[in-house]
C-alpha positions in Angstrom: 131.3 152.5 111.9 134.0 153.2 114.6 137.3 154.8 114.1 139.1 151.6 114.2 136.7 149.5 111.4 137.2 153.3 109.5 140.8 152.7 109.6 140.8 148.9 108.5 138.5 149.4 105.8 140.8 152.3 104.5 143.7 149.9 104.5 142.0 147.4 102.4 140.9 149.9 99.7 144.2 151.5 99.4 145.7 147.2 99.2 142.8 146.2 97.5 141.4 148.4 94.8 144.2 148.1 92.1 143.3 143.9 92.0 141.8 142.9 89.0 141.9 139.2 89.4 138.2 139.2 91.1 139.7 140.2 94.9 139.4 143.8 94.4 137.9 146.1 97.0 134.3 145.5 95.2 134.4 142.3 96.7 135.4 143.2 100.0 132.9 145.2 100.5 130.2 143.2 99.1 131.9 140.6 101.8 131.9 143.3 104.8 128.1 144.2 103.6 127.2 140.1 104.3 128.9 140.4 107.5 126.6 143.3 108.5 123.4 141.3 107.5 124.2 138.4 109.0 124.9 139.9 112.6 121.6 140.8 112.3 120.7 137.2 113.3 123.6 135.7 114.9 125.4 137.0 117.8 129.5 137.4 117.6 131.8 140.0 117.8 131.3 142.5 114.8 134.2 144.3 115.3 136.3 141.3 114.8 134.5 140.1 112.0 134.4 143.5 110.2 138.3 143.5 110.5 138.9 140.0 109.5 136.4 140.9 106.0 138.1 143.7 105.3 141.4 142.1 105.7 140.7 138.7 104.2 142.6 138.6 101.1 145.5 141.3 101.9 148.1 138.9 101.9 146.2 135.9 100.1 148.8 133.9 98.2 147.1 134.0 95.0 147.9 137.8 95.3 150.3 139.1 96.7 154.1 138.0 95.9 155.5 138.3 99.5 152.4 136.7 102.0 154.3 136.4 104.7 155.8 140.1 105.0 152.3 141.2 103.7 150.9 139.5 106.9 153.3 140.7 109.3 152.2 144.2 107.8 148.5 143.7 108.6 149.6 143.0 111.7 151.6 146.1 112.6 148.6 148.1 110.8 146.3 146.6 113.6 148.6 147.6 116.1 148.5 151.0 115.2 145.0 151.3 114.9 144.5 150.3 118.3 143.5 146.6 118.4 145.0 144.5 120.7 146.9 141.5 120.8 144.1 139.0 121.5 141.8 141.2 119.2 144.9 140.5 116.5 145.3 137.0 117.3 141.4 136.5 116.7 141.5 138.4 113.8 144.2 136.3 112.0 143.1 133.0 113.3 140.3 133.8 111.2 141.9 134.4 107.9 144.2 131.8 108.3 142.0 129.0 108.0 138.9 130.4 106.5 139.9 129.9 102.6 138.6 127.3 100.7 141.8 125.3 99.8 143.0 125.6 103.6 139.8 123.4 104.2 140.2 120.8 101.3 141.9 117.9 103.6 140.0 118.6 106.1 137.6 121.1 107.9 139.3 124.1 110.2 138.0 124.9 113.4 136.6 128.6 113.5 135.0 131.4 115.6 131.6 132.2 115.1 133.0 135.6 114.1 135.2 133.1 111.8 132.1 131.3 110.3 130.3 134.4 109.4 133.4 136.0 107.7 133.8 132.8 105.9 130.5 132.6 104.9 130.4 135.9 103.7 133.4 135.2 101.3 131.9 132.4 100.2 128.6 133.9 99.0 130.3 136.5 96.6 132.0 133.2 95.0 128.6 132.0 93.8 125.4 132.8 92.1 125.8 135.8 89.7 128.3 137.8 91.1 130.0 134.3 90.9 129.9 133.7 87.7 131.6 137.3 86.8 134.4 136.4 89.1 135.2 133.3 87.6 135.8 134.3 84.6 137.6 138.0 85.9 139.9 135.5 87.5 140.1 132.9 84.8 141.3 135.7 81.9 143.3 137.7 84.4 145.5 134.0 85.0 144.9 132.7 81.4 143.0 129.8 82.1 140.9 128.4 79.4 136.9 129.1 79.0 136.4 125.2 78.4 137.8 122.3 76.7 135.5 119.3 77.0 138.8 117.2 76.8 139.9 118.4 80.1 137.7 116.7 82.4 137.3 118.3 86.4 139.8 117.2 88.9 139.0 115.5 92.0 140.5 117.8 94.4 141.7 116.2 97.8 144.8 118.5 98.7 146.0 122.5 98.7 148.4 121.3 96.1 146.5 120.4 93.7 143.7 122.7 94.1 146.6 125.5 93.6 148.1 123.6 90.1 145.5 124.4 87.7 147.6 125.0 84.5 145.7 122.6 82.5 142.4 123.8 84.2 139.4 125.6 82.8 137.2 128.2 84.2 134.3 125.7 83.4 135.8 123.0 85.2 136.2 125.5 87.8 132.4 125.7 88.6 132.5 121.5 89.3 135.3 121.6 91.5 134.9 124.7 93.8 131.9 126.4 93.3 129.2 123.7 93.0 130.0 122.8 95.9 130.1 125.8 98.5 126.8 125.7 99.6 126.9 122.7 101.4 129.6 123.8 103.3 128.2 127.1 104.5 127.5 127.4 108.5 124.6 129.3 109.2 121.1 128.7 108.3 120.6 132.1 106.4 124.0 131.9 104.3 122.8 128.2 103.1 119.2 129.7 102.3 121.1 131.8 100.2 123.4 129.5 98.9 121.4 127.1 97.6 119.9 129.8 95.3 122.7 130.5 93.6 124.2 127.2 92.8 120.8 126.5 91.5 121.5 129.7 89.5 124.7 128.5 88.0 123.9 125.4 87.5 121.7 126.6 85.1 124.2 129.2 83.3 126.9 125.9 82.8 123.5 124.4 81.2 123.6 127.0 78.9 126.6 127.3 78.4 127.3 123.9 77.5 123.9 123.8 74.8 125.3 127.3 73.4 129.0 125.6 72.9 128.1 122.3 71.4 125.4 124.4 68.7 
């Protein structure tokens, strides 16, 4: 790891580590890790996407009060560890269209650094380590386990995706996370994909048998 990744990754703990809504620095890492393995078989620029992992959800609406000054922050913070402008500009092109609900009406155009980052992210939303998320982030906002009144929403815009009040973390699984592995880029991040939404599939099975006994 070089001085500048060492730098970034110190950031994001010190931003990160306090989150308890299923963004924390756990995640990050476990998002950085992917990163790693997959440059193993494609060929980008590492050093952007290690930054644009570590960085991902600094100053993520769902987190932060203030994204906009939190952004303009990053950027100063990559300043002053030595990146420069283009290397900032590709950095924050990344995170700026790599969410899922920035991709809802209609698919961003990414780097190949962008695609592994976004893959990466993606991963850690499903299978297991998926599962535990959803429902960190489902208590930490309230949200319902499951009402089998409250059918899944068909979500076509940011706007809706965002206004979940009546939502449930079940429901959650049918309108987000069932379907991430079909949009995955590479090869090896859909390998892996497609075992875990086999894997929760299975769990809402379950889940559903163990609620209606």
């Amino acid at each position: 790891m070089n001085d500048k990744i060492a730098k970034v990754k110190a950031y994001a703990k010190e931003n990160m580590s306090k989150d308890r809504s299923g963004h924390g620095f756990d995640h990050i890492q476990r998002v950085a890790n992917m990163v790693l393995q997959l440059m193993g078989t494609e060929s980008a620029n590492g050093e952007i996407a290690l930054t644009a992992a570590y960085l991902h959800d600094v100053f993520d609406d769902k987190i932060v009060s203030d994204p906009n000054a939190k952004r303009d922050e990053v950027k100063a913070k990559l300043t002053e560890f030595g990146f420069d402008q283009d290397e900032i500009n590709q950095v924050m092109d990344i995170i700026n269209h790599m969410s899922f609900s920035d991709n809802i009406e209609h698919k961003q155009s990414l780097s190949k650094e962008g695609q592994i980052v976004q893959d990466a992210d993606r991963l850690d939303a499903i299978g297991a380590i998926g599962i535990a998320r959803a429902f960190q982030y489902g208590g930490a906002h309230r949200r319902t386990i499951y009402d089998p009144n409250i059918k899944p929403r068909d979500l076509t815009t940011k706007a809706a995706y965002r206004n979940a009040v009546d939502d449930t973390t079940i429901n959650h699984f049918y309108e987000k996370l069932f379907k991430i592995a079909s949009d995955l880029n590479t090869d090896a991040t859909k390998q892996i994909g497609k075992k875990r939404t086999q894997y929760m599939r299975d769990f809402v099975t379950e889940f559903k048998q163990e609620w209606d006994q």
